[in-house]
MOPAC internal coordinates of N, CA, C and O (Angstrom, degrees):
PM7 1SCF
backbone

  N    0.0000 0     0.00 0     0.00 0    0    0    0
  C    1.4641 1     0.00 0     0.00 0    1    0    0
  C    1.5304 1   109.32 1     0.00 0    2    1    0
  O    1.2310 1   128.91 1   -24.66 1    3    2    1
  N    1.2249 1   100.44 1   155.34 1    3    2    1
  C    1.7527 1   101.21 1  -167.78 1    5    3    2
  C    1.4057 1   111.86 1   -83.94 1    6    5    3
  O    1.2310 1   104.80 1   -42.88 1    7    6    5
  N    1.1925 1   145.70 1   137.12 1    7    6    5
  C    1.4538 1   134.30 1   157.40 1    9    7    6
  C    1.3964 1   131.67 1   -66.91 1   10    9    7
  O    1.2310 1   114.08 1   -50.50 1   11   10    9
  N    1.4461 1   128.81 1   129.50 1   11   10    9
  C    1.5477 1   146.50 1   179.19 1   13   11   10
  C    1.6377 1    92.06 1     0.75 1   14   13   11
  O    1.2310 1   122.21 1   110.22 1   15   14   13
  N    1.0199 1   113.38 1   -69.78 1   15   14   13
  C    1.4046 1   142.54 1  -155.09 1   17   15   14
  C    1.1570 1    87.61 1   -53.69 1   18   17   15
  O    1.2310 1   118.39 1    85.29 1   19   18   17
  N    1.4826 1   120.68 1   -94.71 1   19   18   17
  C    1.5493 1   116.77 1  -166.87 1   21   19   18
  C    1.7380 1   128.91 1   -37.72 1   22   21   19
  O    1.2310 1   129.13 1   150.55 1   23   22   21
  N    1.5671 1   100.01 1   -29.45 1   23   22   21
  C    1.9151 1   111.84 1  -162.00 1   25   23   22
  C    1.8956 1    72.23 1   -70.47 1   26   25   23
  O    1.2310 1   115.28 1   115.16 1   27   26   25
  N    1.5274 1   126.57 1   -64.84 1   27   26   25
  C    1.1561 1   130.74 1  -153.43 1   29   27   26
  C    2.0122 1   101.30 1   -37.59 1   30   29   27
  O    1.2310 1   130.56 1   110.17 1   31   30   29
  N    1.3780 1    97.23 1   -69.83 1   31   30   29
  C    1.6913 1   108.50 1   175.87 1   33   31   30
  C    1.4485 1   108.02 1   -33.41 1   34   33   31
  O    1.2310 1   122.06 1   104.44 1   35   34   33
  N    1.3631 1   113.66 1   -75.56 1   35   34   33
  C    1.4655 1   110.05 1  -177.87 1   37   35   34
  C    1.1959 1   127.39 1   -52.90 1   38   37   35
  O    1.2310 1   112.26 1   167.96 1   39   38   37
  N    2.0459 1   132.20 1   -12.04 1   39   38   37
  C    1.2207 1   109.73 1  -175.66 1   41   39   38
  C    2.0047 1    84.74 1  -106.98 1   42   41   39
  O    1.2310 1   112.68 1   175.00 1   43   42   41
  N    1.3747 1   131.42 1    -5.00 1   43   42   41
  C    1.2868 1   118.09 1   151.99 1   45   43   42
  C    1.4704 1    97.92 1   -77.50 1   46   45   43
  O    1.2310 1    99.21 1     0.59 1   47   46   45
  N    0.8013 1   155.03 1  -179.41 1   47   46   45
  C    1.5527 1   161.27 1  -134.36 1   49   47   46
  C    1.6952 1    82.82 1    42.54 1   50   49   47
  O    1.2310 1   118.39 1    76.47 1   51   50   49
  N    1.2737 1   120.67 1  -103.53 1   51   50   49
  C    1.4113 1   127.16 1  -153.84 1   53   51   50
  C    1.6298 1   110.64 1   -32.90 1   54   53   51
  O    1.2310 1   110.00 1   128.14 1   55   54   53
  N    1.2395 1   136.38 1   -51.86 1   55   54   53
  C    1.5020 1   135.36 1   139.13 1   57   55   54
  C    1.5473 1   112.90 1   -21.26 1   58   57   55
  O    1.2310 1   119.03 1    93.39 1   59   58   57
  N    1.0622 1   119.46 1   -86.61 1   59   58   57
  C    1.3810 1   111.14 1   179.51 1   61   59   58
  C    1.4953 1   133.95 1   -49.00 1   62   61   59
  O    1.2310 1   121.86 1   132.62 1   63   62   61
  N    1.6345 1   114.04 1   -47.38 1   63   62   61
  C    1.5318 1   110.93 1   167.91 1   65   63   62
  C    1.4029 1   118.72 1  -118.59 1   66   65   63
  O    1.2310 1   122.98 1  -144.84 1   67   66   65
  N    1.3972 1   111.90 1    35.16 1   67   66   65
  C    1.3026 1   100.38 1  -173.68 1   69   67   66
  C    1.2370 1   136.08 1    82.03 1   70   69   67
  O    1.2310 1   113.51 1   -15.12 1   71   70   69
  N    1.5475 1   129.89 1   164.88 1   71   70   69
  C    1.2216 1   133.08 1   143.83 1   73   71   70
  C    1.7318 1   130.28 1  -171.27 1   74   73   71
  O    1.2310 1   121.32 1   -23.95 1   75   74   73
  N    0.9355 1   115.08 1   156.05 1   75   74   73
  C    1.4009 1   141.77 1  -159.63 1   77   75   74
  C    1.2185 1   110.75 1   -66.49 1   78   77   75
  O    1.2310 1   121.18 1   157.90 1   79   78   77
  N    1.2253 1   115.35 1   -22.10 1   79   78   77
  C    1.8545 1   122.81 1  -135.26 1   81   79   78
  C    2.0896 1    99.08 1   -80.41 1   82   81   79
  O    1.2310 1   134.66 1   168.01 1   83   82   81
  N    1.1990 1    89.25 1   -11.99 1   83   82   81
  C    1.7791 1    94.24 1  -168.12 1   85   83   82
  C    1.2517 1   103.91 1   -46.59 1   86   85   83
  O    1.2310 1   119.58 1   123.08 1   87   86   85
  N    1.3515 1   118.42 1   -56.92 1   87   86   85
  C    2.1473 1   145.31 1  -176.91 1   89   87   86
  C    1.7997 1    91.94 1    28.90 1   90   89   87
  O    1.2310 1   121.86 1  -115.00 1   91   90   89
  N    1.4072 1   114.04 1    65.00 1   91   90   89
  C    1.6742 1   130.60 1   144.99 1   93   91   90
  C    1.3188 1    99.39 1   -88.29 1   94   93   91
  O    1.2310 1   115.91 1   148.45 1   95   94   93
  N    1.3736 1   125.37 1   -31.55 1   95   94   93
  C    1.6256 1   108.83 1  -164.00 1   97   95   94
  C    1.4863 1    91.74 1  -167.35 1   98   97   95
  O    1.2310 1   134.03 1   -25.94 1   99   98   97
  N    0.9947 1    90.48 1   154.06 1   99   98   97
  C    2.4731 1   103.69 1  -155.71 1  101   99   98
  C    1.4737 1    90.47 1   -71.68 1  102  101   99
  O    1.2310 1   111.57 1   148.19 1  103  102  101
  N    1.1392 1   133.48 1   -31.81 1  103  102  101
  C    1.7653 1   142.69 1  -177.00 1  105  103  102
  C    1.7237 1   100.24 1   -69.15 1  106  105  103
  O    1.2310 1   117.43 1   113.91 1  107  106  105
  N    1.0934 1   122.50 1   -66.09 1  107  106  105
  C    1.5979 1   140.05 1  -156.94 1  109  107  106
  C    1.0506 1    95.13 1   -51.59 1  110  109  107
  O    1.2310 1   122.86 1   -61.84 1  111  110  109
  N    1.7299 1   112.12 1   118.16 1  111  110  109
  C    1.5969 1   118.86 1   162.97 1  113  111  110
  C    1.1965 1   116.32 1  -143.34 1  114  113  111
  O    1.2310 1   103.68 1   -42.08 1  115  114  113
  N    1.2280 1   147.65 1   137.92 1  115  114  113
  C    1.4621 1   156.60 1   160.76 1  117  115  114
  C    1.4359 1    83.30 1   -17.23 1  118  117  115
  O    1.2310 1   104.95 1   -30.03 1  119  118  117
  N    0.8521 1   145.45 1   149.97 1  119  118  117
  C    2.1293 1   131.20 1   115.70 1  121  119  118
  C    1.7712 1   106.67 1   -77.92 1  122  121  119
  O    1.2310 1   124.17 1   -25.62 1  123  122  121
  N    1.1829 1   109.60 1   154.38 1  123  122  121
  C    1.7676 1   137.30 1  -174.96 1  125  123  122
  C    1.9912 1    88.78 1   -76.02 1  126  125  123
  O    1.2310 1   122.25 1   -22.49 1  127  126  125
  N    1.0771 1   113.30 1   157.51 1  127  126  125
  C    1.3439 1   133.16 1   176.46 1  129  127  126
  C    1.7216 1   122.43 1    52.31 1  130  129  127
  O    1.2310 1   128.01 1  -134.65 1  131  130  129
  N    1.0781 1   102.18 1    45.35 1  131  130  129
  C    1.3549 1   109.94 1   175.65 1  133  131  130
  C    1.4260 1   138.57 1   -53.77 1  134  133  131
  O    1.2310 1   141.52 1   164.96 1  135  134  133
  N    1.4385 1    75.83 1   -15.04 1  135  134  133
  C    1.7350 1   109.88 1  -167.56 1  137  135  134
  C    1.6502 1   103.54 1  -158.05 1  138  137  135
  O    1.2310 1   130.07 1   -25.59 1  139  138  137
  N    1.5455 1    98.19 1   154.41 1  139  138  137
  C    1.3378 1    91.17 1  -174.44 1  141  139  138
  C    1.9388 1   105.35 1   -78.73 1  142  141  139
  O    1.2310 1   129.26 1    -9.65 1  143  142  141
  N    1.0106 1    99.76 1   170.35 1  143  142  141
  C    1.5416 1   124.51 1  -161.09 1  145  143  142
  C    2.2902 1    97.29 1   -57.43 1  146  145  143
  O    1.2310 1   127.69 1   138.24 1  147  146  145
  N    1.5337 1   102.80 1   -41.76 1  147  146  145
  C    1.0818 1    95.75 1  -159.67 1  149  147  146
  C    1.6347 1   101.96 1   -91.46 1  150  149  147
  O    1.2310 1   118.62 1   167.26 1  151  150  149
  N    0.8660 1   120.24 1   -12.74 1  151  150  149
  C    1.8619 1   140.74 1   145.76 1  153  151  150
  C    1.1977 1   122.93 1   -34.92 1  154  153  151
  O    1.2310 1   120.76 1   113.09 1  155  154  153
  N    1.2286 1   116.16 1   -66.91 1  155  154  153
  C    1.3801 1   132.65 1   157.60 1  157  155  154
  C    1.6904 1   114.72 1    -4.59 1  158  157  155
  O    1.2310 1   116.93 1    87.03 1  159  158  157
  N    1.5962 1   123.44 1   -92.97 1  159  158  157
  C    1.1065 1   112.39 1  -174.98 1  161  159  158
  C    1.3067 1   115.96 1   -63.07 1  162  161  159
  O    1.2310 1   103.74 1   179.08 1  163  162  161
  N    1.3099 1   147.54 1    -0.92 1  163  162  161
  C    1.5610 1   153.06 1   165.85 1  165  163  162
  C    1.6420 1    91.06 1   -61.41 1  166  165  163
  O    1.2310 1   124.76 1   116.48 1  167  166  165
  N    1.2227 1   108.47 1   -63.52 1  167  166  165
  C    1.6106 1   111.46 1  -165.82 1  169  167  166
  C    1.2033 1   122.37 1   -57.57 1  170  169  167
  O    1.2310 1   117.89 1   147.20 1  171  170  169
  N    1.3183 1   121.62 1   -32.80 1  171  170  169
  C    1.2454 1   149.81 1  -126.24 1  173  171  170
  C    2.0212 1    90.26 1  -118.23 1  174  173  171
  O    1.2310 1   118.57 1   116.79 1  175  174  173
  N    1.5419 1   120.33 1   -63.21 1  175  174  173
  C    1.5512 1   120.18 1   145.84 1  177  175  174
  C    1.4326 1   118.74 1   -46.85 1  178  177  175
  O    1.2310 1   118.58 1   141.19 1  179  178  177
  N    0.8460 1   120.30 1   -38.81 1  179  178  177
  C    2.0951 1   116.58 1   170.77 1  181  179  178
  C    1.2980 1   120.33 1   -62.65 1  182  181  179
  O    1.2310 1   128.03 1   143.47 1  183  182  181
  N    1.4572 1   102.14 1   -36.53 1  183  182  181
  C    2.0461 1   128.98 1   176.26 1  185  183  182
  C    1.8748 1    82.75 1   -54.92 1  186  185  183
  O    1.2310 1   121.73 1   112.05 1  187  186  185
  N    1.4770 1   114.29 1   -67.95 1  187  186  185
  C    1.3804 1   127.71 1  -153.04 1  189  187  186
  C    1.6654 1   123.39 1   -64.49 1  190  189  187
  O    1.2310 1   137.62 1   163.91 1  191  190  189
  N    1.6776 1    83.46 1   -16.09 1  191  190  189
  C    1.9351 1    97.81 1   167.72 1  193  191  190
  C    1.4379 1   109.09 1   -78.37 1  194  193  191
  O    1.2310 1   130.01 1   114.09 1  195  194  193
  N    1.4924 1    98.31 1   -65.91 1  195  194  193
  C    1.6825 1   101.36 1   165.17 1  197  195  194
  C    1.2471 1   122.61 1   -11.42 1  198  197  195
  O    1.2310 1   125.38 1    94.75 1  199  198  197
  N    0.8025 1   107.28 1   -85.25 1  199  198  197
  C    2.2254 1   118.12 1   171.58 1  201  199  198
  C    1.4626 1   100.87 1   -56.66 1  202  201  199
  O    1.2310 1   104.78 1  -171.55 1  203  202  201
  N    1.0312 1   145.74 1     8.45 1  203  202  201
  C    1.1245 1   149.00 1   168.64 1  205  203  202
  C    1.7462 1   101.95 1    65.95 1  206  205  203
  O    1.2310 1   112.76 1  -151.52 1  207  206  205
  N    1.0435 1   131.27 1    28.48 1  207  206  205
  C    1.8273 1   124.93 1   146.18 1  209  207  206
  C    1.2329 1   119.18 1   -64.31 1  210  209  207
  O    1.2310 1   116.85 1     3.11 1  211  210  209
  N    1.6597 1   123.60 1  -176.89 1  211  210  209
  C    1.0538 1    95.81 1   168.16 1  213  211  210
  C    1.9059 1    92.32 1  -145.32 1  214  213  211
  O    1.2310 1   107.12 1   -28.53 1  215  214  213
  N    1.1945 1   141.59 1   151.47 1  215  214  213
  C    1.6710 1   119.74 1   177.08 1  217  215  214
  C    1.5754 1    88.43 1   -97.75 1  218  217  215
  O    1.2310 1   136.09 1     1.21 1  219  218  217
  N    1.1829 1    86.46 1  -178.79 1  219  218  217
  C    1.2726 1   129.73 1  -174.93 1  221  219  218
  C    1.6650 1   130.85 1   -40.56 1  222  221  219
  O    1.2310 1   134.40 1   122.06 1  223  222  221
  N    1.4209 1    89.75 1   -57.94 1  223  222  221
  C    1.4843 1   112.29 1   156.81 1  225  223  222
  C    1.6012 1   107.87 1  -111.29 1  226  225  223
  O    1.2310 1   121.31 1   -41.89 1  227  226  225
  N    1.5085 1   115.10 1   138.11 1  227  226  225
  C    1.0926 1   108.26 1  -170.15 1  229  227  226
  C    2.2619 1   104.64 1   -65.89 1  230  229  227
  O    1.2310 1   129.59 1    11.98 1  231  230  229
  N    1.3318 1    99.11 1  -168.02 1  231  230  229
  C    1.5771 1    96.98 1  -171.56 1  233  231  230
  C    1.5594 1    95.80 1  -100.78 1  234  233  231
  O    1.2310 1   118.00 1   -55.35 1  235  234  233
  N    1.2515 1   121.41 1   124.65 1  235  234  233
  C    1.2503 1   127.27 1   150.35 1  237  235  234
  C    1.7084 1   122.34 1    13.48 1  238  237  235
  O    1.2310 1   105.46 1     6.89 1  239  238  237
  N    1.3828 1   144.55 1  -173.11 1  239  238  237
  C    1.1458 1   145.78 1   173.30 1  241  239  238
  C    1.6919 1   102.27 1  -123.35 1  242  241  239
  O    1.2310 1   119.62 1  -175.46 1  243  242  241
  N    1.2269 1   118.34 1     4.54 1  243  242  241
  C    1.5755 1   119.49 1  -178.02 1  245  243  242
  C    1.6135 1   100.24 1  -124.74 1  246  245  243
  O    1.2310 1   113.80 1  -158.01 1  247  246  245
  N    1.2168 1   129.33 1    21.99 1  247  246  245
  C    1.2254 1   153.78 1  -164.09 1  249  247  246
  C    1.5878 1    99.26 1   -63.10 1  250  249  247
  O    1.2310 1   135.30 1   111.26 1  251  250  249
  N    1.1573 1    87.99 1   -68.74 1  251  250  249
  C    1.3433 1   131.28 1  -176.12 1  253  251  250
  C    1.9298 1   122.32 1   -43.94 1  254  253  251
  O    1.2310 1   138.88 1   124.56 1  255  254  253
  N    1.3440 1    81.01 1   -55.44 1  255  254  253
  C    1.6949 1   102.63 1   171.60 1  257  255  254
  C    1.3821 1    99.60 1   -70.23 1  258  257  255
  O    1.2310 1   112.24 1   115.99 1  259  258  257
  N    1.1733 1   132.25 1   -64.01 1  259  258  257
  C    1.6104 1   134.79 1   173.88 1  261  259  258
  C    1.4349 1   111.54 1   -27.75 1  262  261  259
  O    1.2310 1   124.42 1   119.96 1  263  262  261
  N    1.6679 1   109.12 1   -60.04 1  263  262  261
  C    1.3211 1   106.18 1  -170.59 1  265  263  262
  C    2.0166 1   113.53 1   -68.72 1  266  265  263
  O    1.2310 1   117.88 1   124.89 1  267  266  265
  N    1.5198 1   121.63 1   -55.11 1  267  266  265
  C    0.9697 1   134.58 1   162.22 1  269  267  266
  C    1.4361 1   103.43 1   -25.51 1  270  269  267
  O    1.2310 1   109.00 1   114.64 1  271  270  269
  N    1.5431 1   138.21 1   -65.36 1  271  270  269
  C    1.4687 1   149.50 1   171.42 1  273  271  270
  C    1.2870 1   105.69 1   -31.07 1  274  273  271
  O    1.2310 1   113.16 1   116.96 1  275  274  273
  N    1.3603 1   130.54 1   -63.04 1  275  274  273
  C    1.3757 1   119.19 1  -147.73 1  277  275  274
  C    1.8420 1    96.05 1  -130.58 1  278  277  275
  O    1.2310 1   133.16 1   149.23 1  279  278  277
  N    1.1016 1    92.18 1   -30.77 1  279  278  277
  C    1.8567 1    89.56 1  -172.71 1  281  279  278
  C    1.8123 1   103.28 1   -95.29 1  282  281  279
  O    1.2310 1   107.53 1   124.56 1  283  282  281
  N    0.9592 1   140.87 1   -55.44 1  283  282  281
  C    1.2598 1   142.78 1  -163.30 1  285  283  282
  C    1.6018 1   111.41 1   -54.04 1  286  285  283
  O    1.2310 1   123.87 1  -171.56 1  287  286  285
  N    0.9390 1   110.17 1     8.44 1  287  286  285
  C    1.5454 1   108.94 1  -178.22 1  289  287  286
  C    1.7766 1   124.39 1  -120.86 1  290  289  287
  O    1.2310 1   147.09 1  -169.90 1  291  290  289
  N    1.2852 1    64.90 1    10.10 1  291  290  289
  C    2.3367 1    88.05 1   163.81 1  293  291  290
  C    1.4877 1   105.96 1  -157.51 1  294  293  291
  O    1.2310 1   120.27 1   176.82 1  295  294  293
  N    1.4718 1   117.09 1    -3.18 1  295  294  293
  C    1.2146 1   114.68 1   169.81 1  297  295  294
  C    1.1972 1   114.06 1  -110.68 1  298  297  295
  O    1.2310 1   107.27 1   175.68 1  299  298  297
  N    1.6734 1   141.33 1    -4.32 1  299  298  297
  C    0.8092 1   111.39 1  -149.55 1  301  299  298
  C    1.5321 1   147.76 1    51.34 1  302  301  299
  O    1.2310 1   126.34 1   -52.14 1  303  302  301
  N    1.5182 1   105.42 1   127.86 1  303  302  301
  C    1.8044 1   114.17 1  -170.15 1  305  303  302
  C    1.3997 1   111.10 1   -34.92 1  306  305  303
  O    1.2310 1   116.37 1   131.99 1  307  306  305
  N    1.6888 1   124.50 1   -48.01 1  307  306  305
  C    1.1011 1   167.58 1  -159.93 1  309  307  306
  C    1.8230 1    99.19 1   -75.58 1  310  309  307
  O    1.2310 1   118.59 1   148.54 1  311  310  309
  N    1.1657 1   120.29 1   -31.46 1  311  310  309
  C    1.2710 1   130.30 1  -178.23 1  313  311  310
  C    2.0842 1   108.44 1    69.20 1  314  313  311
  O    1.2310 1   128.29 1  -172.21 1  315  314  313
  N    1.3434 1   101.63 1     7.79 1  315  314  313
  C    1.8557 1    97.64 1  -176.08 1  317  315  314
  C    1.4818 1   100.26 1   -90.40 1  318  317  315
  O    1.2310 1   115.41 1  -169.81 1  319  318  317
  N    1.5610 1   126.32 1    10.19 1  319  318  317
  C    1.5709 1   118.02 1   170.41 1  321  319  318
  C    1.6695 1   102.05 1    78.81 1  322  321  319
  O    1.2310 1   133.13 1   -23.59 1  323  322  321
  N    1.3260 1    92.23 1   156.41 1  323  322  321
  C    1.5109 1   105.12 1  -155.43 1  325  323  322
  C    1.6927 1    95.99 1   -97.07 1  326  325  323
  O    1.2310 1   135.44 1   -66.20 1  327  326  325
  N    1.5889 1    87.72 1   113.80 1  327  326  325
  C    1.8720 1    90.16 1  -177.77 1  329  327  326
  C    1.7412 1   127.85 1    40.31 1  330  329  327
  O    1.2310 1   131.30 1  -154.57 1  331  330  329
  N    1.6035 1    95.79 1    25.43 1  331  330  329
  C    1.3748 1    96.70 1   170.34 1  333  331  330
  C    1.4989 1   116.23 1    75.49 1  334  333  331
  O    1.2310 1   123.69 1  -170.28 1  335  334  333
  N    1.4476 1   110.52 1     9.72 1  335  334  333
  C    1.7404 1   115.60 1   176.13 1  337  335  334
  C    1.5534 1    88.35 1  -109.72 1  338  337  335
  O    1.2310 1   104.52 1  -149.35 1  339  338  337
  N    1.2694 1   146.19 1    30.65 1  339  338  337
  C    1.5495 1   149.10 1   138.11 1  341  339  338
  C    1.2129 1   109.60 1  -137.98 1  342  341  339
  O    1.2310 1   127.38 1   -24.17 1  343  342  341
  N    1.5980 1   103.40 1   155.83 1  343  342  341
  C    1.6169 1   110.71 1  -158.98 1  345  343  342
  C    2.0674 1    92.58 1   -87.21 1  346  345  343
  O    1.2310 1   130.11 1   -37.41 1  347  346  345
  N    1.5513 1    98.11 1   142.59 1  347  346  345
  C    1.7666 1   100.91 1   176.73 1  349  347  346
  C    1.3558 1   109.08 1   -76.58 1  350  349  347
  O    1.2310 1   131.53 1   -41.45 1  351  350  349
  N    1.3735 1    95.35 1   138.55 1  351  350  349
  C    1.7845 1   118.75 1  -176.28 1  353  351  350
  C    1.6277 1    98.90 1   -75.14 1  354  353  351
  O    1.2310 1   119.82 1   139.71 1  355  354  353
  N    1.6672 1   117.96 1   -40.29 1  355  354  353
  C    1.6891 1   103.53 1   174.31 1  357  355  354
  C    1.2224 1   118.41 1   -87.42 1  358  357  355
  O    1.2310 1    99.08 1  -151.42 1  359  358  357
  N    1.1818 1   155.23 1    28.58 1  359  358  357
  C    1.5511 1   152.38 1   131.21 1  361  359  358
  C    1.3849 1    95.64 1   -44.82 1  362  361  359
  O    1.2310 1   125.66 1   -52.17 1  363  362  361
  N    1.9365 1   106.72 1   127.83 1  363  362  361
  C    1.2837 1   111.66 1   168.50 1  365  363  362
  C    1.1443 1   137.62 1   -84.21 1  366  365  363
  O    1.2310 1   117.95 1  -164.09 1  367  366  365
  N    1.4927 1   121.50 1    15.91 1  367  366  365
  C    1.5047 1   159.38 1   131.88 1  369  367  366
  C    1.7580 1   119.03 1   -79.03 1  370  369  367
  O    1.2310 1   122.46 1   -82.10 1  371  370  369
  N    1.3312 1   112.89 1    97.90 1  371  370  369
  C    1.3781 1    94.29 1   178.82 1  373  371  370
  C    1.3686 1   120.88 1   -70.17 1  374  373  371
  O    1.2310 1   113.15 1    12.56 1  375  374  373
  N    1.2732 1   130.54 1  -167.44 1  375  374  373
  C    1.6578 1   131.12 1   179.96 1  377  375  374
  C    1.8136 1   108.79 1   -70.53 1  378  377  375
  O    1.2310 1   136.04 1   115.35 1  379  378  377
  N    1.5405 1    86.55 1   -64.65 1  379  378  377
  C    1.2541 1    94.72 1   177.65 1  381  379  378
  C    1.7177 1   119.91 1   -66.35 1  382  381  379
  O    1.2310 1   115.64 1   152.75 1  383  382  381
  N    1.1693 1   125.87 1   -27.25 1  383  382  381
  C    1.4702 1   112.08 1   174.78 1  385  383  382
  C    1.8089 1   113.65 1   -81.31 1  386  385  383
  O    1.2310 1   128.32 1   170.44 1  387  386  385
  N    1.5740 1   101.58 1    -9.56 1  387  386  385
  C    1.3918 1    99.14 1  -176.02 1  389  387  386
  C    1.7274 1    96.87 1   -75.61 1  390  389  387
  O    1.2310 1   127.01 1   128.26 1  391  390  389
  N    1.1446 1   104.12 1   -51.74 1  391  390  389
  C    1.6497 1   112.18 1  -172.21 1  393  391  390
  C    1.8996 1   102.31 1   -51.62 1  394  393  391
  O    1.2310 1   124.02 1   133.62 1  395  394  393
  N    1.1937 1   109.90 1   -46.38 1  395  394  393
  C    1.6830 1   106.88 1  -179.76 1  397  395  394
  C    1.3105 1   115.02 1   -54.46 1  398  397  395
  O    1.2310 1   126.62 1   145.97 1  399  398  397
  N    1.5564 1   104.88 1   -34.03 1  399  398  397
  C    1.5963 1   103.83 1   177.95 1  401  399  398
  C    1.3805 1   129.79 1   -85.95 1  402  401  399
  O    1.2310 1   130.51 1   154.17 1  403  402  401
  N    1.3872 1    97.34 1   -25.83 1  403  402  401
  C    1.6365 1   107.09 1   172.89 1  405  403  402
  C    2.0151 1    96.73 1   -64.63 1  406  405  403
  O    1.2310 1   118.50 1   115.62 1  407  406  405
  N    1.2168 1   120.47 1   -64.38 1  407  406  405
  C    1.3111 1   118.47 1   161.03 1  409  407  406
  C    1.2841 1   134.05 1    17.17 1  410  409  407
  O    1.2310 1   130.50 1   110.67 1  411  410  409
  N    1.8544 1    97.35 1   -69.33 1  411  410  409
  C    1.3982 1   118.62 1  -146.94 1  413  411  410
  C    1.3740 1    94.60 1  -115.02 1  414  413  411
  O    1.2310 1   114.15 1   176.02 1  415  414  413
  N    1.5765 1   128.69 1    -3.98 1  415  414  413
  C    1.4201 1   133.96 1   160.54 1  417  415  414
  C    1.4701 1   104.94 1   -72.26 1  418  417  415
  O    1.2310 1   123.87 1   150.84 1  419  418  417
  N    1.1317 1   110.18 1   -29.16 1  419  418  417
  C    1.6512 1   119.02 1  -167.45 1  421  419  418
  C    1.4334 1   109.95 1   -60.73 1  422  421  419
  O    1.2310 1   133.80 1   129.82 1  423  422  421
  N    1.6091 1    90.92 1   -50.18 1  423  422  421
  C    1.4896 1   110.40 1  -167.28 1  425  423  422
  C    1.6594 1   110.14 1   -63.83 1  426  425  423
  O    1.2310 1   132.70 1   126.95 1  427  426  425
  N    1.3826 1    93.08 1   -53.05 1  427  426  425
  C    1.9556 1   102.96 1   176.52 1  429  427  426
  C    1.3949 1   133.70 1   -64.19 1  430  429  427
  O    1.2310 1   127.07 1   178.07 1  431  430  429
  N    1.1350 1   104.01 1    -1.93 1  431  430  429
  C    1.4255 1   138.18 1  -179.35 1  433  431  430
  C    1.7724 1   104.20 1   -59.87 1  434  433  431
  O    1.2310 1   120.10 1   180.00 1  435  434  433

């Protein structure tokens, strides 16, 4: 299982540069900067309440507005994705780290 720490990094990474991991349709991609850079970990701790984690420092009080702004509109307020045509932010496996790991089992195989 992943630690606070890492889920936090990886869904700032995914805010900041994007990602691929959606593959509903060969076009469909996150785009990188969705939010500005210093936004990011606010959003990214609000992502981590959602799923019920919690970081380190709790998330800001504009957390919220950030996430609603840029994320809530394929994720849903709720963060479980909108009717299942976006991947859910509370699965304690994300999409994309599940796919990296299935991956890298492949490889070690």
């Amino acid at each position: 299982m992943q630690t606070v720490g890492y889920l936090k990094q990886y869904i700032i990474d995914v805010i900041n540069h994007g990602s691929k991991q959606l593959a509903f349709k060969s076009d469909e991609v996150m785009e990188g900067g969705i939010a500005l850079e210093e936004d990011a970990p606010k959003i990214a701790c609000y992502v981590l309440e959602l799923s019920g984690k919690k970081c380190k420092t709790p998330y800001s009080k504009d957390a919220a507005m950030y996430y609603s702004s840029n994320c809530a509109g394929c994720h849903g307020n709720d963060g479980k994705g909108l009717h299942g045509a976006y991947p859910d932010l509370t699965l304690p496996t994300l999409l994309g780290i599940k796919k990296k790991e299935t991956f890298l089992r492949r490889i070690l195989k």
